[in-house]
C-alpha positions in Angstrom: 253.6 -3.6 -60.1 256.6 -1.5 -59.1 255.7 0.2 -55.7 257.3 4.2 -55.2 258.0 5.9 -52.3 255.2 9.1 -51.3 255.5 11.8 -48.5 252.8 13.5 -48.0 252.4 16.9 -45.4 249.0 16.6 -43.6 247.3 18.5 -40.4 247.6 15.8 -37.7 244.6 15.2 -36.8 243.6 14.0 -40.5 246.8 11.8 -40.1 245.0 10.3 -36.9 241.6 10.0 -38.5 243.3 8.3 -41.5 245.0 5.9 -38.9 242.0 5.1 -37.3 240.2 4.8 -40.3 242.3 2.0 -41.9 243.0 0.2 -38.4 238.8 -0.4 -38.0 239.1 -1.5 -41.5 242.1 -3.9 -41.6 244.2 -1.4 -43.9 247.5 0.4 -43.3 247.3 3.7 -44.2 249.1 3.2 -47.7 246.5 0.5 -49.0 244.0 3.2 -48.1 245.2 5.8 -50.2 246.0 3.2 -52.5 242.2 2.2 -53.3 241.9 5.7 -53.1 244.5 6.4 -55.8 243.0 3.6 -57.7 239.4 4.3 -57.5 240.2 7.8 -58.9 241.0 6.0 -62.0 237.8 4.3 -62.7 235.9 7.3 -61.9 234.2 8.5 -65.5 232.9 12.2 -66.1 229.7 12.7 -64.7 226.9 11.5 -66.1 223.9 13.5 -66.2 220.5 12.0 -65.7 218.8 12.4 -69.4 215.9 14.0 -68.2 218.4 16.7 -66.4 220.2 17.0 -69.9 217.1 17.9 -71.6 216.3 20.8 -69.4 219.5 22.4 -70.4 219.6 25.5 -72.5 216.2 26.7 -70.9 216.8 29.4 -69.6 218.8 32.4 -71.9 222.6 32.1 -70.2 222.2 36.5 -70.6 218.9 35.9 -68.5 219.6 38.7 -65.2 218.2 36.9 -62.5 218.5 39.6 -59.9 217.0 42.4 -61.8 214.0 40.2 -62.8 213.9 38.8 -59.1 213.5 42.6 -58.3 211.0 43.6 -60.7 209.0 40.8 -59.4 209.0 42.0 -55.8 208.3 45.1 -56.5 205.2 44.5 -58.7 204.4 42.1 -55.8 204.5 44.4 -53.4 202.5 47.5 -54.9 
């Protein structure tokens, strides 16, 4: 695979970390953001558990949270 050439413009102390980071790990900092790169890549759309998809559409999207939240307190509070 053909390799390219990529500057990148980062706060110095994330350079460090990043440097440190691969050393512990046995990486230069270019494989690093490499498997970075790459795992981006095989990262799908979120899935959303199916019992978290089925409580969608619940609650009215028009539904005004506040003034209800406010009505409530103040029938509370009477």
């Amino acid at each position: 695979m053909p390799s390219a050439m990529l500057n990148l413009e980062m706060p110095a102390d994330e350079v460090d970390s990043l440097q440190t980071f691969a050393g512990e790990h046995g990486l230069t900092v270019a494989e690093l953001v490499g498997r970075f790169a790459k795992g981006l890549k095989t990262v799908g759309p979120a899935s959303i558990h199916p019992e978290v998809l089925a409580l969608t559409g619940l609650v009215p999207a028009d539904w005004d949270v506040k003034a209800d939240h406010r009505r409530h307190l103040l029938d509370k509070h009477r």
